[in-house]
C-alpha positions as CSV (number, residue, x, y, z in Angstrom):
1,X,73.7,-105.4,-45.7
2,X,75.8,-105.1,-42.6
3,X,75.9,-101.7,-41.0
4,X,79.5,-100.8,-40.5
5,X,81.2,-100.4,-37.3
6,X,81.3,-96.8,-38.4
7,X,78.0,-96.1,-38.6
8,X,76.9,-97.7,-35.7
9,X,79.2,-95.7,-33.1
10,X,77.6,-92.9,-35.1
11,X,74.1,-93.8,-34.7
12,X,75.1,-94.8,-30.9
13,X,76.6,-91.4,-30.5
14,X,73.8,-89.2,-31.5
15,X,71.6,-91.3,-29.3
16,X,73.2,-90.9,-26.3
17,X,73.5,-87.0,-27.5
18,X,69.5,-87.2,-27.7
19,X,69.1,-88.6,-24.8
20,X,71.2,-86.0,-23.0
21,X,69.5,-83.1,-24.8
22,X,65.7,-85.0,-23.3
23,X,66.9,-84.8,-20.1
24,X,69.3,-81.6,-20.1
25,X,68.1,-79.3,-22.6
26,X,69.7,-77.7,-25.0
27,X,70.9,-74.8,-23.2
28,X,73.3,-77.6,-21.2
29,X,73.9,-79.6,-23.7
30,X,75.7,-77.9,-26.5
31,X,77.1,-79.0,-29.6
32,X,78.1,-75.9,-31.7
33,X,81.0,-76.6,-33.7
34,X,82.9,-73.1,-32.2
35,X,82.0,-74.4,-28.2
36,X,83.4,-78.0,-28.9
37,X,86.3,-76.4,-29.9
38,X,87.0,-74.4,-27.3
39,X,86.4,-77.7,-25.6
40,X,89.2,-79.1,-27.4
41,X,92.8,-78.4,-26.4
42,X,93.1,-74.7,-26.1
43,X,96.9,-74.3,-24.7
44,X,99.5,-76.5,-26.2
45,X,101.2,-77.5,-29.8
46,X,98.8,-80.8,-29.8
47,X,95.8,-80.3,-32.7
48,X,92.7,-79.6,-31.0
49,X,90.1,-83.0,-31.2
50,X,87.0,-81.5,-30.3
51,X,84.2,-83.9,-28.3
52,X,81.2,-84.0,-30.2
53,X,78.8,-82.3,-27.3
54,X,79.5,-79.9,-24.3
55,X,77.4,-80.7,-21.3
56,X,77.2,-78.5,-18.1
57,X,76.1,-80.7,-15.1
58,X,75.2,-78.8,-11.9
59,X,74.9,-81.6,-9.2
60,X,76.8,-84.9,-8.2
61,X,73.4,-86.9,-9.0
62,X,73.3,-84.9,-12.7
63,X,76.6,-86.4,-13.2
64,X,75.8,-89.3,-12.0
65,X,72.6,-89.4,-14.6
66,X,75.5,-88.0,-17.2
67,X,77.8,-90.8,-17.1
68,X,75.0,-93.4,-17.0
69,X,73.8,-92.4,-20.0
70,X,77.2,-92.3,-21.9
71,X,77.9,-95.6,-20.6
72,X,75.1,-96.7,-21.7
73,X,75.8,-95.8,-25.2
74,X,79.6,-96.6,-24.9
75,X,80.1,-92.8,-25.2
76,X,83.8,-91.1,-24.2
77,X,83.5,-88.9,-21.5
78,X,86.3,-86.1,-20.8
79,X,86.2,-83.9,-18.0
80,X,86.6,-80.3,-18.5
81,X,87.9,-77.4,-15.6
82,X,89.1,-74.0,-17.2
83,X,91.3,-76.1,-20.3
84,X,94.7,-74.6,-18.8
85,X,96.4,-78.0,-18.4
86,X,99.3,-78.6,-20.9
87,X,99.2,-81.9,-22.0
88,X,96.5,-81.8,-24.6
89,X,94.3,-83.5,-21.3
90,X,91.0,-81.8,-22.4
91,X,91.6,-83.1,-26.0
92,X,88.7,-85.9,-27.0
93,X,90.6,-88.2,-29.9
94,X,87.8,-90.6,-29.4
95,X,84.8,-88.0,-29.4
96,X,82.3,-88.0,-27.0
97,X,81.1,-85.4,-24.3
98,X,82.8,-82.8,-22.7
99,X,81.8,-82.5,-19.0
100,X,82.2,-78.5,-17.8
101,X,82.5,-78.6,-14.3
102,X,81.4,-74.5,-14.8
103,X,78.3,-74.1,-13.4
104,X,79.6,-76.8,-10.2
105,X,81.2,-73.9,-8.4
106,X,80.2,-73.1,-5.0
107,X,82.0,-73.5,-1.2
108,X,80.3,-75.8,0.2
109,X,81.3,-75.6,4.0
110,X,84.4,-73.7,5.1
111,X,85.7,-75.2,9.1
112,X,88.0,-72.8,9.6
113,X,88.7,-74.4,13.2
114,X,89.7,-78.1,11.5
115,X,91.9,-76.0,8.8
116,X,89.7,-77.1,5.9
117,X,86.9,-76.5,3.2
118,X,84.5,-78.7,1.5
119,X,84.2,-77.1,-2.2
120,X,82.5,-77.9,-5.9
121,X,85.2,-79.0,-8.8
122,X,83.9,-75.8,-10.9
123,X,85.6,-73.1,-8.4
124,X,88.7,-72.0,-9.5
125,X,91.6,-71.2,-6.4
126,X,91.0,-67.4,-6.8
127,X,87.7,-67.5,-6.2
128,X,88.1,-69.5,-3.1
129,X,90.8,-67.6,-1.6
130,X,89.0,-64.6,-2.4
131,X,85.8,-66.2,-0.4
132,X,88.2,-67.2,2.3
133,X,89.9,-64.0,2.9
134,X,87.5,-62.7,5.8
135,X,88.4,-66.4,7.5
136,X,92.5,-65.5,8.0
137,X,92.8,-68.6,5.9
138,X,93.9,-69.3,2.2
139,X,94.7,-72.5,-0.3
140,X,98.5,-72.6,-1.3
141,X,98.6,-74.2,-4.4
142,X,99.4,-71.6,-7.5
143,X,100.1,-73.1,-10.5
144,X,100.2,-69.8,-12.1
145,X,96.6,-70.0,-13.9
146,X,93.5,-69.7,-12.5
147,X,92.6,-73.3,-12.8
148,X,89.9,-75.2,-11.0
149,X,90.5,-77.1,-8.0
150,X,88.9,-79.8,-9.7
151,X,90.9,-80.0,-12.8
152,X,94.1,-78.9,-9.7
153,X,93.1,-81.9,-7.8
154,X,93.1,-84.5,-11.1
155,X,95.9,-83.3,-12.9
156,X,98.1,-83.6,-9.3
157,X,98.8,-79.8,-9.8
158,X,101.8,-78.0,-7.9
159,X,103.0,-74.7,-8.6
160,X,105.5,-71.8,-7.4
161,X,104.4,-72.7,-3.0
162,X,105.2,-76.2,-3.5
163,X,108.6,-75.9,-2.0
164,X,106.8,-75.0,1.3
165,X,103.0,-76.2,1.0
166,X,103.3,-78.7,-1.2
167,X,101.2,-80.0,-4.0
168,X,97.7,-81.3,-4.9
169,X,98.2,-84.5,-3.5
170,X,99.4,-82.9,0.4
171,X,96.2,-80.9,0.5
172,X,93.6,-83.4,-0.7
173,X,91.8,-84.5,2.1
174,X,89.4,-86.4,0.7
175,X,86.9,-86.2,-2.8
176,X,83.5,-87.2,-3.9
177,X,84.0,-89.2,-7.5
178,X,81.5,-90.9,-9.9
179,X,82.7,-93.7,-11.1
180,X,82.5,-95.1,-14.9
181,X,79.3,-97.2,-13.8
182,X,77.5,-94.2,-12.3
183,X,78.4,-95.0,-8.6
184,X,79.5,-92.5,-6.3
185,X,82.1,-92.7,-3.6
186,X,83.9,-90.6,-0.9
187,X,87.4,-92.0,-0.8
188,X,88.0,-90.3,2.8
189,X,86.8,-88.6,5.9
190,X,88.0,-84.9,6.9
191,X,89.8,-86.3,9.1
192,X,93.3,-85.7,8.9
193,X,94.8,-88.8,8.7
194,X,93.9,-92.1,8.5
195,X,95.1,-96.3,8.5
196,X,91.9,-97.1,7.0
197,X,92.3,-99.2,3.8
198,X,93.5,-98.1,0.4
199,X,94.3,-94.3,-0.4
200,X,91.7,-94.1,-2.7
201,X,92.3,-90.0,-2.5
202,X,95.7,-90.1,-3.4
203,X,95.0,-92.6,-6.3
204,X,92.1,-90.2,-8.0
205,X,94.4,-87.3,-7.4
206,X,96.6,-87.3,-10.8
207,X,94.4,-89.7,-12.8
208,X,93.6,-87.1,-14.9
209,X,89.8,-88.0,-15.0
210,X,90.7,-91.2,-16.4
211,X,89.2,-93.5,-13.1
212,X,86.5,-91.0,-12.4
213,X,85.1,-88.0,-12.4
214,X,85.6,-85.5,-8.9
215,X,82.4,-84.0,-8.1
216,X,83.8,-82.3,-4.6
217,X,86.6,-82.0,-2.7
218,X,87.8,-81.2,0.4
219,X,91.1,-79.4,1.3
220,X,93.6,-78.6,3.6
221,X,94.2,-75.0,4.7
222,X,96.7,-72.8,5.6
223,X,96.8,-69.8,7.7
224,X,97.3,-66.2,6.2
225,X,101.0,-65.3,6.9
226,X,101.4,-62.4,9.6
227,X,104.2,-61.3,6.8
228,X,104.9,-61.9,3.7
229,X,108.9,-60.7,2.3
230,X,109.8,-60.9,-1.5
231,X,112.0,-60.1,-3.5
232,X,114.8,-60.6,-6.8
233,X,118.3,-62.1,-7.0
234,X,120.3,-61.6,-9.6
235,X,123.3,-63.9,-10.4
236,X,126.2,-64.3,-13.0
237,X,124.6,-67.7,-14.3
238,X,121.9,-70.1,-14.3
239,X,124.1,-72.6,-12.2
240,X,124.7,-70.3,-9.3
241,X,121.4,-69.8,-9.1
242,X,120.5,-73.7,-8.8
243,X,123.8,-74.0,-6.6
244,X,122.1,-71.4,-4.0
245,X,118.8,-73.0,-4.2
246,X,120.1,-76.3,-3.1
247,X,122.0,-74.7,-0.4
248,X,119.1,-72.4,0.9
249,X,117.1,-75.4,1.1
250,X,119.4,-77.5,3.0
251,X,120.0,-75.0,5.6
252,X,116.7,-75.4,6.6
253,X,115.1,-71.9,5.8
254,X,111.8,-72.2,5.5
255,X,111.1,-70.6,1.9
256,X,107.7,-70.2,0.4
257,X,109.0,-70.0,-3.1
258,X,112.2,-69.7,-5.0
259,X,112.0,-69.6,-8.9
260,X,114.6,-69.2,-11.2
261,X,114.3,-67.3,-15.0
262,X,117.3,-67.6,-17.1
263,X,118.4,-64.2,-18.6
264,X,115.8,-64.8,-21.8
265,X,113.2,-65.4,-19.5
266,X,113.9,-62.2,-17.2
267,X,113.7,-60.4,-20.8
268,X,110.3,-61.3,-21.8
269,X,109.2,-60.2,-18.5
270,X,110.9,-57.3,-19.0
271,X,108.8,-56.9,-22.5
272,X,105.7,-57.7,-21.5
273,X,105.5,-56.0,-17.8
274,X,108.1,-53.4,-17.8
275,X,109.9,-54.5,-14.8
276,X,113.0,-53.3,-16.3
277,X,115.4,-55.6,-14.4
278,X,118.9,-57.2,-15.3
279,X,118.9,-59.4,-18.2
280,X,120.5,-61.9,-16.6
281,X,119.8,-65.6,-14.4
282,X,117.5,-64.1,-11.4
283,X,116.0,-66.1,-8.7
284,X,112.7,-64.5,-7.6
285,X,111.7,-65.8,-4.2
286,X,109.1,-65.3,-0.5
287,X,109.2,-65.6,2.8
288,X,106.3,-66.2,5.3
289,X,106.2,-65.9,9.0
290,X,106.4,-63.1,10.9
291,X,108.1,-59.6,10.8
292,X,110.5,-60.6,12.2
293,X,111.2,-64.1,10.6
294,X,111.0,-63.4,7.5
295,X,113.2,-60.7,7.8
296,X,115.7,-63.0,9.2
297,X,115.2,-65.0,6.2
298,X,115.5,-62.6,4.0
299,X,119.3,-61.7,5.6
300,X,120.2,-65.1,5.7
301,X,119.2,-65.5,2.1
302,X,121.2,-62.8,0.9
303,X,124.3,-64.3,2.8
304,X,123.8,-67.6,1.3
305,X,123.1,-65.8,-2.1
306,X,126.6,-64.1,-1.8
307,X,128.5,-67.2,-1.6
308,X,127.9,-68.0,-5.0
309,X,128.2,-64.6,-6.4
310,X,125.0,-63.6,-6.5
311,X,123.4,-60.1,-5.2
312,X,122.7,-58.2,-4.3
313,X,119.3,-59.5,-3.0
314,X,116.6,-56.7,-3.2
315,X,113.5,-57.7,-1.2
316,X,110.0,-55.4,-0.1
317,X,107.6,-56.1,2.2
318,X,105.2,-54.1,0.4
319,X,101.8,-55.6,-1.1
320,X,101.8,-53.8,-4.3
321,X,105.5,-54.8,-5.1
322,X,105.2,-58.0,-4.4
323,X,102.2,-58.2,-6.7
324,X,103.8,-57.0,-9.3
325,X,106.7,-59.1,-9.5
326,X,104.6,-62.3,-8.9
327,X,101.9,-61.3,-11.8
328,X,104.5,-61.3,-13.9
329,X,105.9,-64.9,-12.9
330,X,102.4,-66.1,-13.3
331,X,102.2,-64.6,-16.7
332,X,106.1,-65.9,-17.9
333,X,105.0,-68.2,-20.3
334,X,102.4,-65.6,-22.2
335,X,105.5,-62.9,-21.9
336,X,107.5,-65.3,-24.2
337,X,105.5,-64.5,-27.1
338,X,106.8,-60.8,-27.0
339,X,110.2,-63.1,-27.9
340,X,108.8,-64.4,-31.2
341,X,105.8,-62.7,-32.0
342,X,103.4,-65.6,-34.4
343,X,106.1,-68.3,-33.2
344,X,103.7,-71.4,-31.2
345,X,104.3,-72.6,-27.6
346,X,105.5,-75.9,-27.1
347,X,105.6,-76.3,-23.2
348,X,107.6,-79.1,-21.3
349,X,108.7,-79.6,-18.2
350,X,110.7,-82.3,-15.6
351,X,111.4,-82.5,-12.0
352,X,114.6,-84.1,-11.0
353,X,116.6,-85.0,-7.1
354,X,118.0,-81.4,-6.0
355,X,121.4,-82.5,-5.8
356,X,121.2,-83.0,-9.9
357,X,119.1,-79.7,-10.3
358,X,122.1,-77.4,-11.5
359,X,123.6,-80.2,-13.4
360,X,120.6,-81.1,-15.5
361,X,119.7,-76.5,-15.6
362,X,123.5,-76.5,-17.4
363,X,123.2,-79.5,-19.6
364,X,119.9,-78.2,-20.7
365,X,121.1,-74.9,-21.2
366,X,123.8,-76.4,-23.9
367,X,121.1,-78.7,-25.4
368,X,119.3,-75.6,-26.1
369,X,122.0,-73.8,-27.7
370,X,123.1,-77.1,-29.9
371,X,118.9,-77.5,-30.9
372,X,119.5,-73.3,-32.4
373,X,115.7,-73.3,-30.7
374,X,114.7,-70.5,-28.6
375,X,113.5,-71.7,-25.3
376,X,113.3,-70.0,-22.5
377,X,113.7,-71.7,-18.8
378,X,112.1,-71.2,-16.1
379,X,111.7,-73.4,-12.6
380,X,110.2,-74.0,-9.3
381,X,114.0,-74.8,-8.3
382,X,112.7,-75.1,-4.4
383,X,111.6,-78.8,-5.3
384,X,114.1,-79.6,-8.2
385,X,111.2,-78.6,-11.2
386,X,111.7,-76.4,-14.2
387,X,110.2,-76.2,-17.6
388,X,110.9,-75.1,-21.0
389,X,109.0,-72.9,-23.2
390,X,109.7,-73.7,-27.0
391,X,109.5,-70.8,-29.4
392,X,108.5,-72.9,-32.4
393,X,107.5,-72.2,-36.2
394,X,105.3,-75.1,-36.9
395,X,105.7,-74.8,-40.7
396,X,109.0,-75.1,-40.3
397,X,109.8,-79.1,-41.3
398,X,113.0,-78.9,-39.8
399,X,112.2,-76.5,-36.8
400,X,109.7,-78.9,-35.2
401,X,111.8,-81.7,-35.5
402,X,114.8,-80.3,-33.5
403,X,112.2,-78.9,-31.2
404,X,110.5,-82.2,-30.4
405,X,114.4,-83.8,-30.1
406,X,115.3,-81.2,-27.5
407,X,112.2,-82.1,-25.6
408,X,112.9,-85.8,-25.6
409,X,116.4,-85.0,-24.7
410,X,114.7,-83.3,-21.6
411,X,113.1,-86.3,-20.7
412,X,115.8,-88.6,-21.0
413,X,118.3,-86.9,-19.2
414,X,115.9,-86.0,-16.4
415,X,115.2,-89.9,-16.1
416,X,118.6,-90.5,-16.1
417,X,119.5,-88.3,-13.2
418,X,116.5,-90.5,-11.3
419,X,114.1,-88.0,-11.8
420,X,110.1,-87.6,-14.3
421,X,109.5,-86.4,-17.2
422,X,106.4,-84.5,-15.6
423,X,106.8,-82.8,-12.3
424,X,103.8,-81.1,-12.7
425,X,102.0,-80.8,-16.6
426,X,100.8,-84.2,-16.4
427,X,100.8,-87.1,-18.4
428,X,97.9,-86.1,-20.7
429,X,98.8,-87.3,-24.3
430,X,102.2,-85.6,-25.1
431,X,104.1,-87.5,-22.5
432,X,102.2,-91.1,-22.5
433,X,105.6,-92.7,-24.6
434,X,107.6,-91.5,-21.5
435,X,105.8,-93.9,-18.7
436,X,106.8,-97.3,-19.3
437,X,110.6,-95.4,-19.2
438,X,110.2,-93.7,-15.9
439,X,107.6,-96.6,-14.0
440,X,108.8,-99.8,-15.9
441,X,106.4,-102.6,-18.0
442,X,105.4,-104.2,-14.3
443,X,104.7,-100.5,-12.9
444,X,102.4,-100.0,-15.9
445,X,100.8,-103.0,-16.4
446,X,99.5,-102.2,-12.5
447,X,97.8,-99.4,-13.6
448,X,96.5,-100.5,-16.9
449,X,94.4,-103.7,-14.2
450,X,93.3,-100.5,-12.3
451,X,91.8,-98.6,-15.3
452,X,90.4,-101.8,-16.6
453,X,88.8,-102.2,-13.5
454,X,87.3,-99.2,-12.8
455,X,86.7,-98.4,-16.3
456,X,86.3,-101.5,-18.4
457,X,84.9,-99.7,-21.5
458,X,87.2,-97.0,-21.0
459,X,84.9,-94.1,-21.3
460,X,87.1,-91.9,-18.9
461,X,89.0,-89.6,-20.9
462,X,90.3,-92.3,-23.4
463,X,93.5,-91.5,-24.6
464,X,95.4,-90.1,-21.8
465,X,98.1,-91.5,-19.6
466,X,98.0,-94.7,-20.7
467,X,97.7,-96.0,-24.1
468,X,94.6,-98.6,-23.9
């Protein structure tokens, strides 16, 4: 009798597990039912689909050994950071191994005269800042977790210093990848720019470890500002605060960041760090430079603030306030549990042209009332991105449903104004039915030919971005 298709990508499974385990040990190559798990989607509404091993490389050339032995046994590969992405982009729906990037976590060389480090995926951006504090330099990027720079770099990650540093893909110099066939390549020099073929960087960075899997990376860094200014904002509605965005931004003040939190938003802050400020639409924001700049900033802003009725504009130079007020940006999303205590997250988020920022905020802001679903908003306005945090009861039949229309109404209208229905999540598996929309069939057939050739089994995180 013919064995079934089933049982042979089971038999072909547990061999390439056994092989593993011969040359890894068990120690690094785990498959306890409670560490796949964990290894499964961790954040997000999406059902966890746990791989069926967890393997902890702790070279290039063991990765390189790694992924020749899963392609050697057809075996999914999906590569793993801290599992704070959003998009369900750690999830394995074909099984396979995990590939923790934990134990791949040292600085590798730090120029501090060329502006730039040479690091392992495994080391997360606190970490490095913290080993780069003695240099005067620091990383920019903050997307709020304390995510990898690996996972940072793959899942194109931005964050509330976008507005003025930019995102993953404008500090990437260059990365160190193994391919789907066990090959390795550097797709740049540390120079810092180039007219030298492709952009292979810029085409790994987003892929979501779907083309190959980044084993180092070097970055772009930035100098510790002589002074830092920060402050709140409060204004009589979400609009105003988007209107004054758009206008800071186009009178050329050089802002570090500028975030907006609706008046729900402000109030689970308020529940979960005691910051006792206005419930109502607040724009928290920085300024870098020098004393004296950011100072001037900080005037200006308040001037410009005004206009629109906002104010006043309370801002400290001092460390610990600052700290304070940023911690609890970072932990805005978490805070929304004190909202709905036992209620799931469903996070979403888009990223449209500035001049349609306050437009899309407002229509959003009626959707969500229509929908009867709590969600607060909260955006890195500076660069036209904000997100939504459902409050949902998923055993609620008719909850979810109006939830997931409210988030597809997000997408569509953020497409209509020209904009994405990711500016910074990723694509992962929640938003795959959104590409073809934004990119067009041609767009998308493109980068189906440069998955297939780069990854003609598809063993790289199968399952995400595109539907193959």
């Amino acid at each position: 009798m013919a064995i079934s298709d089933t049982s042979r990508d089971a038999a072909s499974r547990q061999a390439a597990i056994a092989a593993l385990t011969e040359a890894f040990g068990h120690n690094r190559v785990v498959t306890a039912q409670a560490v796949r798990e964990q290894h499964g989607n961790t954040v997000t509404w999406l059902p966890n689909e746990p791989p069926d091993a967890v393997v902890f490389p702790q070279s290039t050339e063991e990765v390189q050994q790694i992924v020749r032995i899963c392609a050697q046994h057809k075996m999914p590969i999906v590569a793993f950071g801290t599992g704070s992405s959003l998009e369900g982009h750690i999830n394995a729906p074909a099984g396979g191994v995990s590939l923790d990037f934990r134990d791949m976590n040292k600085v590798l060389a730090v120029h501090a005269e060329d502006l730039d480090c040479v690091i392992e995926p495994g080391i997360t951006r606190k970490a490095l800042n913290e080993h780069l504090r003695d240099s005067g330099l620091f990383f920019p990027i903050d997307p709020g977790a304390d995510a990898s720079l690996g996972g940072m770099a793959a899942t194109r990650a931005s964050g509330t210093n976008a507005v003025r540093y930019g995102t993953m893909k404008d500090n990437v110099l260059a990365l160190k990848v193994v391919l789907a066939n066990g090959e390795v390549i550097d797709t740049a020099r540390r120079a810092k720019k180039t007219s030298a073929g492709y952009d292979l960087t810029r085409l790994m960075v987003g892929s979501e470890g779907t083309l190959g899997l980044i084993t180092q990376l070097t970055l772009k860094l930035s100098g510790i500002p002589e002074a830092i200014s920060g402050g709140i904002c409060p204004f009589p509605s979400v609009e105003a605060c988007c209107n004054t965005a758009i206008a800071t931004i186009q009178s050329g003040i050089p802002i570090a960041r500028i975030e907006l939190l609706d008046a729900l938003q402000v109030r689970a802050c308020n529940l979960h760090a005691k910051l006792g400020l206005p419930e109502v639409p607040m724009l928290f924001l920085e300024f870098h430079g020098t004393e004296a700049s950011v100072a001037e900033q900080s005037e200006r802003f308040g001037e410009i603030a005004a206009e629109f009725g906002g104010g006043p504009f309370s801002w400290t130079t001092r460390a610990e306030d600052r700290t304070k007020l940023w911690e609890a940006r970072h932990h805005a999303a978490l805070s929304n549990f004190a909202l709905r205590p036992g209620a799931q997250m469903v996070a979403t988020d888009v990223c449209v042209p500035i001049s349609r920022l306050a437009e899309c905020v407002t229509e959003t802001q009626a959707d969500i009332a229509a929908s009867r679903i709590m969600a607060p908003i909260v955006g890195h306005i500076g660069d036209g991105n904000f997100h939504l945090t459902l409050l949902v009861d998923m055993s609620d039949a008719d909850e979810v449903k109006r939830a997931k229309a409210l988030s597809e109404r997000l997408v569509e209208r953020a497409l209509a104004m020209d904009g994405t229905c990711t500016g910074e999540h990723g694509v992962g598996q929640g938003k795959i039915k959104y590409l073809e929309a934004e990119h067009g069939p041609a767009a998308l057939a493109v980068m189906a030919s440069i998955k297939r050739a780069l990854d003609p089994e598809n063993i790289l995180n199968p399952g995400k971005i595109l539907a193959l």
